[in-house]
N, C-alpha and C positions, 0 to 999 in steps of 0.2 A: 504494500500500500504506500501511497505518494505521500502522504500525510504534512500538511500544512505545519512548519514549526512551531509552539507555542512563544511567544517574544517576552519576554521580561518584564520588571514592572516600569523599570525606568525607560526601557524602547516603546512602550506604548506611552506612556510622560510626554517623550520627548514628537510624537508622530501624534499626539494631542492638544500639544502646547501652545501652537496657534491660533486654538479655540480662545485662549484669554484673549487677542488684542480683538476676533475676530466681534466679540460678546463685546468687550467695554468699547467698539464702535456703536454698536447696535442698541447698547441700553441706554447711552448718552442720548441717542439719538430718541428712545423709545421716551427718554424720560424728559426730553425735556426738546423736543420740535413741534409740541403745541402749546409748548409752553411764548417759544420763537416766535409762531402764530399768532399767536393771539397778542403779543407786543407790538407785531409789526400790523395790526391791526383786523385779522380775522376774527368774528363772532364764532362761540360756540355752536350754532350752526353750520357754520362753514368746514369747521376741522374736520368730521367727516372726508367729504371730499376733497382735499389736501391730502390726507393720507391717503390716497386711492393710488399717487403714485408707488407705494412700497409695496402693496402685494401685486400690482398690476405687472411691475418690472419683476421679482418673482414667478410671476406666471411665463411670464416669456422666455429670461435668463438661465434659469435652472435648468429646464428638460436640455436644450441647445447647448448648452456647455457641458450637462452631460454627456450629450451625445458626443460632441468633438473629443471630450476628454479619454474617451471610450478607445479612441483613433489617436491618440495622442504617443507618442514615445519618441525621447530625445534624451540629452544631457541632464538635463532635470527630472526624468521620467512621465510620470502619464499624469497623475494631480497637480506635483508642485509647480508647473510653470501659472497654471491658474491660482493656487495659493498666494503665490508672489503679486502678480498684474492683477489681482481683486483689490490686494492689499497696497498694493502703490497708489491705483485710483481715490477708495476710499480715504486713504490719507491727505489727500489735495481735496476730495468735499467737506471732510471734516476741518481743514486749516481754513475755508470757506464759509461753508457756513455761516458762524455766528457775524461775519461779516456782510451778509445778503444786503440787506438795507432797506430792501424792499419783500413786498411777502411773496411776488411771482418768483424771484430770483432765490428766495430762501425753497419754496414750491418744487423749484427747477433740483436745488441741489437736493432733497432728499431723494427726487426722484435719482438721480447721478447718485448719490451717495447707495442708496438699496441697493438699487443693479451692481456694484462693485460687490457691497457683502457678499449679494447672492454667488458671484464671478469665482470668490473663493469658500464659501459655506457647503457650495454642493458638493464640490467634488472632495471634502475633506469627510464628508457623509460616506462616498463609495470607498474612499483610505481606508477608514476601516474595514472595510468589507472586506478588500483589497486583501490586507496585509494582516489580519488576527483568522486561527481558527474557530469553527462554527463555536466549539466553547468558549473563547475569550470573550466573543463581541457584545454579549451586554458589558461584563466590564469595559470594552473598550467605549462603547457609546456612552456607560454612567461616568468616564472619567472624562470625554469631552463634556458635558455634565457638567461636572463638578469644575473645569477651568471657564466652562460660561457663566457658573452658579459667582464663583471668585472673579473674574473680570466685571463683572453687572455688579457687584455689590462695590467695589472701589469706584465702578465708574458713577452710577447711581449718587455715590455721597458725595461726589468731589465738589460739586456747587455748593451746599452746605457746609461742608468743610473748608470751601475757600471763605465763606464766608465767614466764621468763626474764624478765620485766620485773619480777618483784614480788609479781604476782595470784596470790594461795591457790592452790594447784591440787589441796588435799584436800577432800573433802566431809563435810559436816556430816552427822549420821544424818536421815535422811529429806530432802536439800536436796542441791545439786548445788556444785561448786564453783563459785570465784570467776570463775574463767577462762571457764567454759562462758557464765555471767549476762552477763559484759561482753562477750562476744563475739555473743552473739545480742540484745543492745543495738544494737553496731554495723551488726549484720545490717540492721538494723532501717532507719536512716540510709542507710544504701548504698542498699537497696531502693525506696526512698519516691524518692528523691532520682534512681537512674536513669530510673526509667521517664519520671519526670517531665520530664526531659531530653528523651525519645525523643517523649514526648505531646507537648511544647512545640517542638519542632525539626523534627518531618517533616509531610508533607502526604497525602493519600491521594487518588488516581481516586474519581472518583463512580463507580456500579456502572453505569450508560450508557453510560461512557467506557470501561469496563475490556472490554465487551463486542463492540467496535470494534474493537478491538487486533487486527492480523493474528495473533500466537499465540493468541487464544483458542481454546479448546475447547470445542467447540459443546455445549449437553448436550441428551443423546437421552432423549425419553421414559423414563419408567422403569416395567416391567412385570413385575408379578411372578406366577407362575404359581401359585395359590391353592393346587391339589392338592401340587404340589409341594413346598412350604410347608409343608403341613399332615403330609404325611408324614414329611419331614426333624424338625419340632417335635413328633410323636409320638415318635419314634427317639429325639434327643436327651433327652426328658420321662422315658423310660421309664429307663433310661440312669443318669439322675441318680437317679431312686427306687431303684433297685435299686443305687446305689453307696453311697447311704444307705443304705438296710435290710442291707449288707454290714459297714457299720463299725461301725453297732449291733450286729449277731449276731455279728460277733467282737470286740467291745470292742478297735477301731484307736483306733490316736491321733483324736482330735478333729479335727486339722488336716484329716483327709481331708474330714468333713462339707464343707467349703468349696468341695472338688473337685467334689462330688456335688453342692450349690445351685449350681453355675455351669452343669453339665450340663444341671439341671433346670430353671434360669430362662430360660438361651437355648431349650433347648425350649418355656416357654411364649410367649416373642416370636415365635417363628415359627408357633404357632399363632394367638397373634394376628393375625400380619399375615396369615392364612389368612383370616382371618372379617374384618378392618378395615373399616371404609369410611370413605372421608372425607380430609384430607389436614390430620390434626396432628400437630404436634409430633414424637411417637415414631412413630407410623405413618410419617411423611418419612424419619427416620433408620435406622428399621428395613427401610425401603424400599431406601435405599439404600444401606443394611449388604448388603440380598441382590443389587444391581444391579450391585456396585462393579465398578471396571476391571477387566478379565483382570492389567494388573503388577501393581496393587495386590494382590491376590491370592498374586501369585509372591514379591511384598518379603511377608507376611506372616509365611511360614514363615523367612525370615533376619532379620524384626524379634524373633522370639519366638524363637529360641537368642541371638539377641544380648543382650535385656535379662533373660533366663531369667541367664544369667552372669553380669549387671551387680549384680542384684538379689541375688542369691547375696555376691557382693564385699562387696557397702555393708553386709549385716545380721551377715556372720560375720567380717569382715577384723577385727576390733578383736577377739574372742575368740578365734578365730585365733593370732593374733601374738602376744598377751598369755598366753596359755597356753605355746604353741610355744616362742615365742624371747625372753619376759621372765619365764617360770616361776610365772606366777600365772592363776588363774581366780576369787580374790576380790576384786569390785570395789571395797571399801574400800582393799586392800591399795598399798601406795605403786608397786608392783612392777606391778602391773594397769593405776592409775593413766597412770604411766610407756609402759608399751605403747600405753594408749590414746591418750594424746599423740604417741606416734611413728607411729599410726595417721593421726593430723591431718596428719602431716607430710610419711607416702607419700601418703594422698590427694592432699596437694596440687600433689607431684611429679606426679602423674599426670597432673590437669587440667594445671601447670606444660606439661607438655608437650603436652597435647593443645592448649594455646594457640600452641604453637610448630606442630604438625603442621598446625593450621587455617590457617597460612602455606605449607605446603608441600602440603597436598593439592590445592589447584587444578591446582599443575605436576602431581600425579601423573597427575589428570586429562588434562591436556595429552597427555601420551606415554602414558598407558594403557589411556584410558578409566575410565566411574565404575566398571564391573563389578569389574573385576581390582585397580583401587585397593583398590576395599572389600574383597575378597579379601586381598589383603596386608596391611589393616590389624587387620582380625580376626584372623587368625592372630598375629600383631607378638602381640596382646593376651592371644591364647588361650595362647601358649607363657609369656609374663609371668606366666599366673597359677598353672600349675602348677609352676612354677619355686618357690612359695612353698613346697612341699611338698620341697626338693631346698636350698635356701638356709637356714644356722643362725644365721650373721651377720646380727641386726635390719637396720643398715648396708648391708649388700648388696642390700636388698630394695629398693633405688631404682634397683636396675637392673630389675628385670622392669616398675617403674610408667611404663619408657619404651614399651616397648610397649602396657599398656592404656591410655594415653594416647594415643598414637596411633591404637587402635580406638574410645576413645570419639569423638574428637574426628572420626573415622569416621562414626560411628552418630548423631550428634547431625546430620551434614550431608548425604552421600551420599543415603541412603536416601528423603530429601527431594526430594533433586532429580533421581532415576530415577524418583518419585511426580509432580513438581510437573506437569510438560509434557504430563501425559496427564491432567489435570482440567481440569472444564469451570468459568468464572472465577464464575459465581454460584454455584457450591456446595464454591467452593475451600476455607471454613473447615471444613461437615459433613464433607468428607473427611478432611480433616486431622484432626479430632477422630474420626471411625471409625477412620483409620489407629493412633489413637492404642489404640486395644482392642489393635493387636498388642505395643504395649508394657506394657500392663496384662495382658491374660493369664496372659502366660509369669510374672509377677510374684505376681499370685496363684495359677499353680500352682508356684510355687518355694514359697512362705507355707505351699504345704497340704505340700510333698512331701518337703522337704530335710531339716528333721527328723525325717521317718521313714528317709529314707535314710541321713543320719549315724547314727540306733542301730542301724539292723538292718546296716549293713554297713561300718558305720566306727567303733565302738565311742564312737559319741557324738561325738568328737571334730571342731570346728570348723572345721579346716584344711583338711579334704576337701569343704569345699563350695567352697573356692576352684578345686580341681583339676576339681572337675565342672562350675564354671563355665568355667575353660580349655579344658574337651573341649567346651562348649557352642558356642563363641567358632570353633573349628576346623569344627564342624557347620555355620554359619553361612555362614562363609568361604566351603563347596563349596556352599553355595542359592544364594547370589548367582547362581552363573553362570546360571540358570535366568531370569534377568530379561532382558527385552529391554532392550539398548543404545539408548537415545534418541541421535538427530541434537542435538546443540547449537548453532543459529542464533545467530550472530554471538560475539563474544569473552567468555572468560570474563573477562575485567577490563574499566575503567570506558571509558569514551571520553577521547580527550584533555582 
């Protein structure tokens, strides 16, 4: 037998450790770009669709750089040349950023800024895959875990902590504070400087070698049935027109158009791939959007209540609280200010802990399987978040971020690794980056929906998207069971 080597604890460290700079970009960004918003003068209304840029470049970026990554082998091997060029990009939107000056331009660079994360987040998803045995990889997934869980909690506090240091924490009209500028400086340094460790420090299989490996999985022809195709992308086509022509005839929020062009663009790819011929680029991915695994399939529907809740947390938590429990909704005001700072600082409690839980969910693993772990962690998280709607004491709010801490540090690893063992190893990245559509959807129909759902039945108010994210989080928890339980060959930790 070929048997895939087991690597050390310090070779998987060192082929995970990129995840710190890639996390303290994305939580900077998660924690504090409506915050930007809403300085350079966006209404609570509006954030929403601002964010539409992050999952929308997500949806595009991932599968396609999967796929190239897939075809990829050189000097630097088959991930890292993308680790490095995500992380250079994303370095130049973040020394940006807090500089926008205007809100299109701040708009502009999240969108720039995503697309780079996403350029090296994917294919550091298929590394693993790549390079641990079917036994190692939840530990390998709960350790990039645990350096997202550590990166998001420094970066999280750094505006608060600059603040207590000295750093302005009021903004200038039309400019951002002092505390946000130097903190996405630092971002900046962290970022550049991890990856660069992880590119400099691991080694990767040629794709020869990786296809030897007794767990490979072999991949089968992929065929797709034309008519079929073409009917599903007529359904979906029609679908979307007519959700369009519904929020024009009754003058709906704007946000729903996006529900309606999502309807109606996957209906045109499936009409595509009706008529395709030939084997490029999007016809490959589109191909194997329709071939995918029967689990991949079943994690879908618990990828998209989980990040439907997540996505919900990151855009309304800091309006939220700041309204609720520090009595302000005007961003200039010091009282706003102050909330969104103590925003920085449950965030980072959460990661805080979801860096601790990416130490304990391998044992949960152990004694309970991935299903039921994941099960308990989304719950942990889903009850965390409707607690905010039950809790007056700012203060006390670092008890419910135990538990979504524990469900993210969940969702960032599990899910992975009930996907990794049933993909075949040459198109370990395209899947990973299709999986990645279940985390973008639910993200932009949260962009199109939440808004309408806090005015028409929560009288606008921000707090109640945390509670809907909560019930989302419990929804999640009872899909899992629906996933086949993978066999895991050989230990989840390193060899002697």
């Amino acid at each position: 037998m070929n048997r895939k080597p087991n690597l050390s604890f310090w070779q998987i460290w060192n082929m995970c450790f990129g995840f710190l700079g890639i996390q303290f970009a994305f939580a900077l960004q998660n924690a504090n770009v409506s915050r930007i918003f809403q300085t350079l003068g966006a209404g609570v209304g509006d954030i929403p669709m601002l964010w539409i840029a992050a999952p929308f470049t997500g949806l595009i970026v991932q599968p396609l750089i999967g796929y190239a990554s897939d075809r990829t082998w050189g000097r630097l091997g088959r991930r890292r040349p993308y680790f490095l060029a995500g992380a250079v990009l994303t370095t130049v939107a973040l020394l940006w950023m807090p500089n926008a000056g205007l809100l299109w331009i701040a708009a502009t660079l999240l969108w720039m800024m995503d697309a780079s994360i996403n350029v090296s987040m994917e294919p550091f998803r298929a590394f693993v895959g790549d390079q641990l045995p079917t036994g190692q990889r939840p530990l390998g997934y709960a350790m990039q875990s645990f350096f997202i869980g550590l990166g998001a909690v420094v970066a999280s506090l750094l505006p608060y902590l600059l603040a207590h240091l000295g750093v302005s924490n009021i903004a200038a009209p039309g400019g951002v504070p002092n505390t946000v500028r130097d903190a996405f400086y630092i971002g900046g340094v962290v970022l550049l400087g991890s990856v660069l460790w992880t590119v400099l420090s691991s080694k990767e299989y040629p794709p020869d070698q990786l296809h030897v490996f007794d767990d490979a999985v072999k991949s089968e022809p992929a065929h797709v049935e034309r008519s079929g195709a073409r009917k599903h992308g007529l359904v979906w086509l029609i679908a979307g027109l007519l959700g369009g022509w519904f929020v024009h005839a009754y003058n709906l929020e704007r946000e729903l158009y996006l529900l309606a062009g999502g309807l109606a663009a996957f209906g045109l790819s499936q009409l595509w791939l009706s008529v395709a011929r030939g084997d490029g680029m999007f016809t490959q991915v589109m191909t194997d959007v329709h071939t995918m695994p029967p689990d991949m399939r079943r994690l879908a529907l618990v990828q998209f209540f989980s990040w439907f809740a997540m996505f919900a947390m990151w855009i309304y938590t800091t309006a939220g609280v700041a309204q609720v429990h520090f009595g302000s909704s005007d961003p200039q005001s010091e009282a706003y200010n102050n909330g969104a700072n103590w925003v920085g600082v449950l965030f980072a409690a959460y990661n805080g802990f979801a860096a601790v839980a990416a130490l304990v969910i391998p044992l949960m693993v152990r004694r309970w399987g991935l299903r039921i772990s994941h099960l308990v962690n989304l719950w942990l998280g889903g009850v965390g978040l409707v607690s905010f709607l039950l809790i007056r004491d700012p203060h006390w709010l670092l008890l419910p971020m135990v538990g979504v801490g524990f469900a993210w540090a969940s969702i960032l690893s599990l899910p992975y690794a009930l996907l990794s063992d049933n993909l075949p190893a040459e198109k370990m990245g395209v899947y990973m980056g299709i999986f990645n559509f279940f985390v973008v959807i639910p993200q932009l129909l949260a962009a199109s929906v939440l808004g309408v759902l806090l005015r028409v039945f929560f009288h606008g108010q921000p707090i109640y998207a945390l509670v809907l994210g909560g019930a989302s989080l419990l929804v999640a928890g009872v899909s899992v069971l629906r996933v086949r339980e993978p066999v895991l060959a050989g230990s989840l930790s390193q060899s002697p």
